[in-house]
C-alpha positions as CSV (number, residue, x, y, z in Angstrom):
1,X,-18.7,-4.6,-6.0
2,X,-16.3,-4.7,-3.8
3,X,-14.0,-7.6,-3.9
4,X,-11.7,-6.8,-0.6
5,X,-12.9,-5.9,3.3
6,X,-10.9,-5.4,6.2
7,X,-13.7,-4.2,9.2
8,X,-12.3,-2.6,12.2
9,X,-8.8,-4.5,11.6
10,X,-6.4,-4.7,13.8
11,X,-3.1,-5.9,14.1
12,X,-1.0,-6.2,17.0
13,X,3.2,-7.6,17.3
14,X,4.3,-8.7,20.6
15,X,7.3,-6.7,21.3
16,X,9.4,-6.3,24.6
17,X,8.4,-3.2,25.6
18,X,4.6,-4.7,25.2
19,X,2.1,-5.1,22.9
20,X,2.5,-2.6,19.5
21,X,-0.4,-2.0,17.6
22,X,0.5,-1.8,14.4
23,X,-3.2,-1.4,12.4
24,X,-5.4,-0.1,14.3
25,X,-9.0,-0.7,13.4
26,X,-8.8,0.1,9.7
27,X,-11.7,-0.7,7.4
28,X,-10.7,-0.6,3.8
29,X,-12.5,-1.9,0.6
30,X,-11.0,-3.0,-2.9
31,X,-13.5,-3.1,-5.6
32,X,-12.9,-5.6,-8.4
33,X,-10.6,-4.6,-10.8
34,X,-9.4,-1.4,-9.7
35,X,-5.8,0.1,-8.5
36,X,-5.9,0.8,-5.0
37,X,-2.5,2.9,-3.6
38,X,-2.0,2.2,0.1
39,X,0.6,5.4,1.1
40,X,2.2,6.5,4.2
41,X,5.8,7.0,6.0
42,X,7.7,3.4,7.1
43,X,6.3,2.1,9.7
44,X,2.5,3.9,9.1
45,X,1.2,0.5,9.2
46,X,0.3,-0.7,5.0
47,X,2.9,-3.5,4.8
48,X,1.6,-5.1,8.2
49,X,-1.9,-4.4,6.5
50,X,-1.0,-6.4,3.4
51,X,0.4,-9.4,5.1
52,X,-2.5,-9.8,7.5
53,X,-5.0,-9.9,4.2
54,X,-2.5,-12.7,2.7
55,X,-2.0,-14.7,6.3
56,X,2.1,-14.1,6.2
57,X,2.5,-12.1,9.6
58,X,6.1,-12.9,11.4
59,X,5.3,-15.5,14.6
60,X,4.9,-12.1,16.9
61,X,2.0,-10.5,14.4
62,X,-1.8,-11.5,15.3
63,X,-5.2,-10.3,13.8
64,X,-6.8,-9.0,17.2
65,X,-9.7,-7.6,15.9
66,X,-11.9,-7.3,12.8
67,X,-12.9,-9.2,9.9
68,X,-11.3,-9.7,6.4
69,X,-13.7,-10.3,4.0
70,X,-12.6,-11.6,0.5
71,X,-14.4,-12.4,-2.4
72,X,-17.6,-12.9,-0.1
73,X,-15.4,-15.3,2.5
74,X,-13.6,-13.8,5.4
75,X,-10.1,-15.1,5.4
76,X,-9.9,-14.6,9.7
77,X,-8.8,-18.4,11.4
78,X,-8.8,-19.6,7.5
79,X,-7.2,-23.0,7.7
80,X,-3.7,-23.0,5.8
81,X,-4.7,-26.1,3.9
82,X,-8.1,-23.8,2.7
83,X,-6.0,-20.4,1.7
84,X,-3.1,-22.1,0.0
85,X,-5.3,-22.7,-2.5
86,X,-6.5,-19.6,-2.8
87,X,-2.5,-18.2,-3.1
88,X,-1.9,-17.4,-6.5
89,X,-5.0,-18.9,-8.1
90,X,-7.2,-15.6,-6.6
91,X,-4.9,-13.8,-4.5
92,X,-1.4,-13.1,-5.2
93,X,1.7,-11.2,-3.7
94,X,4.8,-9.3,-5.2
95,X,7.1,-8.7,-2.8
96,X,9.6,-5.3,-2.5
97,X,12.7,-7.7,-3.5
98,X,12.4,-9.7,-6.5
99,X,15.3,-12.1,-5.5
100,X,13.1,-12.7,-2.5
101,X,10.6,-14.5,-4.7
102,X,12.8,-16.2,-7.4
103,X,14.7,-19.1,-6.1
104,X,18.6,-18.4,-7.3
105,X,19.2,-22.1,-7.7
106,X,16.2,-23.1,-10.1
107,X,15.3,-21.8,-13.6
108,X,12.7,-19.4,-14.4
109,X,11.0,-21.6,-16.2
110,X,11.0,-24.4,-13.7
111,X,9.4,-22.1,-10.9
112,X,7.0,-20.8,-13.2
113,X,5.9,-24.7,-14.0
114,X,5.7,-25.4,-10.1
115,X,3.7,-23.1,-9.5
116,X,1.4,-23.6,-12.3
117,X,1.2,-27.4,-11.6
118,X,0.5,-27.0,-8.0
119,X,-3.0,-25.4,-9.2
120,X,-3.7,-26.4,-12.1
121,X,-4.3,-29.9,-13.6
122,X,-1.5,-29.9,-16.4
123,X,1.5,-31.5,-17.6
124,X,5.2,-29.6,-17.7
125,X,4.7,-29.0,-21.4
126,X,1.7,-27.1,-20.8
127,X,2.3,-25.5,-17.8
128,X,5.6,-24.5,-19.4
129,X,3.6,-22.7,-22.6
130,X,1.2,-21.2,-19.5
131,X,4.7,-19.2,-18.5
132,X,6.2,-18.4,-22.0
133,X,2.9,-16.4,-22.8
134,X,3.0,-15.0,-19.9
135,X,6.7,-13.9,-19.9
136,X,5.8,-12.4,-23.6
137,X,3.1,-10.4,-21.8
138,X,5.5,-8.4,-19.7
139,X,7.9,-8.0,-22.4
140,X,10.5,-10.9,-21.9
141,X,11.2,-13.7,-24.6
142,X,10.1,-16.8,-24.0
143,X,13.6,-18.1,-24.2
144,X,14.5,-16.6,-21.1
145,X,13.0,-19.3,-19.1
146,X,16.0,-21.1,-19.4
147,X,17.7,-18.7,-17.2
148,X,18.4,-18.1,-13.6
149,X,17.3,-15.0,-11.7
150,X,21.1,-13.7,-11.5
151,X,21.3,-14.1,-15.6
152,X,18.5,-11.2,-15.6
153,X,18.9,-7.2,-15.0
154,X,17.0,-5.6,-12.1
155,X,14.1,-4.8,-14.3
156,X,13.5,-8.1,-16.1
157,X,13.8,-9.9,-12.6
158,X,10.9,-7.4,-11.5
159,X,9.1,-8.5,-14.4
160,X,9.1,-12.0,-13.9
161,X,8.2,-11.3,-11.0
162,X,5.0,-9.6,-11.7
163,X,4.5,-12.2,-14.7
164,X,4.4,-15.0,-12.1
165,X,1.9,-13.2,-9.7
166,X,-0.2,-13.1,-12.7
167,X,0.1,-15.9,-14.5
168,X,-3.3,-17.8,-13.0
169,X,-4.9,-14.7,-13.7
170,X,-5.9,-13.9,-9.9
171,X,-8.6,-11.7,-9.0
172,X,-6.1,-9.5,-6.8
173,X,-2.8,-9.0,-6.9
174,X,-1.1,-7.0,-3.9
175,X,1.9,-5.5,-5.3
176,X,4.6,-4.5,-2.4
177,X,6.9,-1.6,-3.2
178,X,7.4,-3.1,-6.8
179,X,9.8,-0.5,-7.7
180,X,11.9,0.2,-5.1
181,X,15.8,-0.1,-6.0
182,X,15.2,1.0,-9.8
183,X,16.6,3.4,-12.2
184,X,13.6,6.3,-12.9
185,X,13.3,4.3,-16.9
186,X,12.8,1.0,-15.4
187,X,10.5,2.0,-12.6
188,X,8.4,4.2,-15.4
189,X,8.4,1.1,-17.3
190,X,7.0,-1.7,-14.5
191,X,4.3,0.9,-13.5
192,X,2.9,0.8,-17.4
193,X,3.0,-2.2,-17.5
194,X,1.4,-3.1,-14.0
195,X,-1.5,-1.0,-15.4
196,X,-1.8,-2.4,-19.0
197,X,-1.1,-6.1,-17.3
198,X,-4.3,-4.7,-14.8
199,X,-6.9,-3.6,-17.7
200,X,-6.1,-7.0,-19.6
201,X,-6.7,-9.2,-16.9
202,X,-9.1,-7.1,-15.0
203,X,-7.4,-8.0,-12.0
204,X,-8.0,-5.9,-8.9
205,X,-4.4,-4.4,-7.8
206,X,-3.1,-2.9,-4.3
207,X,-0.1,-0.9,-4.7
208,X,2.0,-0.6,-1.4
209,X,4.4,2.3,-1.6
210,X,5.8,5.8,0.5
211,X,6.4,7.2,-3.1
212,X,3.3,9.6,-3.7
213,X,4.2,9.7,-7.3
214,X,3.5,5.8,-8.0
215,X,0.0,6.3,-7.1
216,X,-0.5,9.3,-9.4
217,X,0.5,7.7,-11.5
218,X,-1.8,4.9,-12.3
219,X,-4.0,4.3,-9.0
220,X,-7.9,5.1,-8.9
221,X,-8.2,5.4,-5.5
222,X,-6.2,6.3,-2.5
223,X,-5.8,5.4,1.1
224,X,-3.1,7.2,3.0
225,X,-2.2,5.4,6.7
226,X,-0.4,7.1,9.8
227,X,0.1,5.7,13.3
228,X,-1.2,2.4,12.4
229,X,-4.6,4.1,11.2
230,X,-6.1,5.0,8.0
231,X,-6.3,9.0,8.2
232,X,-7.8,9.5,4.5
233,X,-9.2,7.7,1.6
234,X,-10.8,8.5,-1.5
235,X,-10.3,8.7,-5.5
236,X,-7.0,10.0,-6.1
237,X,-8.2,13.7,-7.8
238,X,-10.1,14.5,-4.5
239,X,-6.9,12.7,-2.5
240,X,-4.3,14.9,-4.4
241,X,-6.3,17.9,-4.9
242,X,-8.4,18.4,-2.4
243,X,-6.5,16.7,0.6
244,X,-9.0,17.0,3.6
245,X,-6.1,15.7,6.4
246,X,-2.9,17.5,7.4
247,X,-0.9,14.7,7.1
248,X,-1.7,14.5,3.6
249,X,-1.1,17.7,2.6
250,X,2.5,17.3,4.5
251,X,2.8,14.5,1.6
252,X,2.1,16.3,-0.7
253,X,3.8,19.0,0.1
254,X,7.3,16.8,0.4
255,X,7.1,15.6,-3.0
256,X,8.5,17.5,-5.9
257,X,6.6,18.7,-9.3
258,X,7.7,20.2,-12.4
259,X,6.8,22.8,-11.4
260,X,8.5,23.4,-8.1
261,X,12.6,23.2,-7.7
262,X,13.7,20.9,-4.9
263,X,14.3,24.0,-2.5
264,X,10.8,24.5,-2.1
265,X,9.6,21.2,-0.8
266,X,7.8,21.4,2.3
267,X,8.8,18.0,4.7
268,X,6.9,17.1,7.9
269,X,9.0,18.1,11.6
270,X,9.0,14.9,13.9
271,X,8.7,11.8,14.0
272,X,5.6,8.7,14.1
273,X,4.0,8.3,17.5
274,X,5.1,5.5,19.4
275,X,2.3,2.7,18.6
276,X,3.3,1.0,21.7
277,X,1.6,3.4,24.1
278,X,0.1,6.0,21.2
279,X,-1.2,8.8,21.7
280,X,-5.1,9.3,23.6
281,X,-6.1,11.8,20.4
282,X,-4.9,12.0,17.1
283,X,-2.0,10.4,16.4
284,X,-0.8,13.5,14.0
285,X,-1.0,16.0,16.8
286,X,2.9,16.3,17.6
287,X,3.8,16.8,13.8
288,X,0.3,18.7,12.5
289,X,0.5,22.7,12.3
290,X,-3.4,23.0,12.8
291,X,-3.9,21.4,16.0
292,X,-5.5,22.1,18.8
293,X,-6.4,20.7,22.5
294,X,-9.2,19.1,21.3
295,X,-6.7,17.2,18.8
296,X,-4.6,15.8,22.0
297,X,-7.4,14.7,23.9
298,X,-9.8,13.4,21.7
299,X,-9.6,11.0,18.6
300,X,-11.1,12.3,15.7
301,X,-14.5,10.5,14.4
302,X,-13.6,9.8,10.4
303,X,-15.9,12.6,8.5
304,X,-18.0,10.3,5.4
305,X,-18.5,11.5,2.3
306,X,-20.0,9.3,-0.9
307,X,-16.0,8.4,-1.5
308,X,-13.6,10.5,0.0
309,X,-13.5,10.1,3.8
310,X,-10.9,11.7,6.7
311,X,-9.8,11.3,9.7
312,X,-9.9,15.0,11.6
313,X,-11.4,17.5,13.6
314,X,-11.1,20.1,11.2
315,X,-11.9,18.8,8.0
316,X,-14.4,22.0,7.2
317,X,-11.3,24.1,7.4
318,X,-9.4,22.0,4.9
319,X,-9.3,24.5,1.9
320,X,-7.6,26.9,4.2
321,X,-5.0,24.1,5.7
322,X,-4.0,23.1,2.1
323,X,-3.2,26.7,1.0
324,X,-1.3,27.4,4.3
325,X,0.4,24.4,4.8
326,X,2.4,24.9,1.3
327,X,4.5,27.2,3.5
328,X,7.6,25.9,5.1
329,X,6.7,28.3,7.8
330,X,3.1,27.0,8.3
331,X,5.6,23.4,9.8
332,X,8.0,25.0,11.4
333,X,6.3,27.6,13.8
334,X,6.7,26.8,17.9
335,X,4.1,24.6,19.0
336,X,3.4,26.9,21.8
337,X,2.1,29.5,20.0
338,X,-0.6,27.4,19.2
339,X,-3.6,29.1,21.2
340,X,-5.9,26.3,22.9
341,X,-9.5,25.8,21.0
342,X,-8.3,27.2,18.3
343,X,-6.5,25.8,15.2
344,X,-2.7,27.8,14.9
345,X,-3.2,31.6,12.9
């Protein structure tokens, strides 16, 4: 069932070089309790994504098309005195920076209890116990709650963090670049426990991120957006091992294995379109090694499968465009050798 819909969404910021379309009619879907990753370059598109499902765009940001369906009720022209409510209590956020979220001049365990007591019909005492369990659940003493946010390392603010976004057991929590700015130990450790803290609670879970190997690490499914679109989705096997867009493989390609040293990474030429007047075909044509005239005048239709779906003319040819495009040379070759019609030899 799926618990999350976004339906031909689309997000535009009013900038002043004119409007900038920032999502561009993405439909997405979050089943109940599973780990979705959301992937991409900055500036692809996922964060705007994220904080148009939770109703915290910046003043210039507006949902101009679409539907956002959750839980059976689409949040679009919600009232802000119907989804605070729903704020925590079913859907919850956790933001790149946890010093964003904690308040430096209150207690943990005093924002903990506000929160609690602003949904929940009990008194300090037991709103208080409420965050102690909680903060045992992600590995933090109880007795912590007496401190401030600065009294905490980097990793145990990240964890109060997530222990707050869970602590009225929501139904999804939408986790933003939750590791960003930690050690390798510490960022190995959130990601277990964001999955153990997911299977106990059977919370649903969208994991923002530009780092492929947070989603292989614990996500079920994933969607990958470019250019404000979402170019491929599916479970992350078929995503990671059978990439079916070029832009995926490029990801893939850029991100480093056992396996392979660091000199053999293969990184994408270019840059992101501009999404203020983007391109009339696919918005990957400038930076993809495979395309072809029918690629810069004519958006791709997304090719469905039973899970895994892409966005791209070529998609029959992408066994051959996976095994080619692990060659630095495959990225680097002149454009206009490209012949027209036919996808670059």
């Amino acid at each position: 069932m799926n618990l999350l819909e976004t339906r031909n969404l689309s997000v535009e910021y009013g900038t002043d070089e004119g409007p900038l379309r920032a999502v561009d009619g993405v439909d997405l879907s979050v089943e109940s309790g599973e780990i979705l990753g959301v992937v991409g370059e900055s500036g692809c598109g996922k964060t705007t994504l994220m904080k148009a499902i939770l109703n915290l765009l910046p003043e210039n940001g507006d949902v101009v098309e679409g539907d956002i369906q959750f839980d059976g009720r689409s949040l679009i022209d919600i009232p802000e005195s119907e989804l605070r409510p729903i704020r925590w209590e079913d859907l919850s956020y956790i933001i790149q920076n946890a010093m964003t979220t904690l308040d430096p001049v209150y207690r943990i365990g005093s924002q903990f209890v506000e929160i609690i007591r602003t949904h929940r019909d009990v008194s300090k005492s037991e709103a208080r116990s409420m965050a102690g369990e909680m903060l045992e659940d992600v590995g933090i003493d109880r007795s912590r709650l007496s401190d401030y946010p600065h009294e905490l390392s980097g990793g145990q603010r990240q964890r109060v963090v997530i222990a707050l976004a869970l602590v009225l057991d929501p139904k999804l929590v939408i986790a933003d670049e939750p590791t960003t700015g930690l050690d390798v130990v510490t960022q190995e450790e959130i990601l277990k426990l964001i999955k153990r803290i997911q299977k106990s609670f059977d919370s649903a879970v969208v994991l923002i991120t530009h780092d492929i190997s947070v989603v292989a690490e614990i996500a079920d499914r994933v969607a990958v957006m470019y250019g404000g679109e979402l170019v491929e989705v599916g479970p992350t096997s078929d995503v990671f091992h059978r990439s079916a867009h070029p832009y995926t493989m490029g990801l893939m390609n850029a991100f480093p294995s056992i396996e392979e040293s660091a000199d053999e990474l293969v990184s994408i030429p270019g840059s992101p379109p501009n999404l203020v007047d983007p391109p009339t075909g696919c918005r990957f044509t400038e930076r993809c090694p495979f395309a072809t005239e029918e690629c810069y005048e004519e958006p791709p239709e997304e090719t469905v499968g039973e899970r895994h779906r892409s966005r791209c003319h070529y998609t029959a040819q992408a066994p051959e465009f996976r095994e080619r495009s692990e060659r630095a040379e495959t990225w680097t070759a002149d454009e206009s050798v490209r012949p027209e019609g036919v996808y670059n030899e």
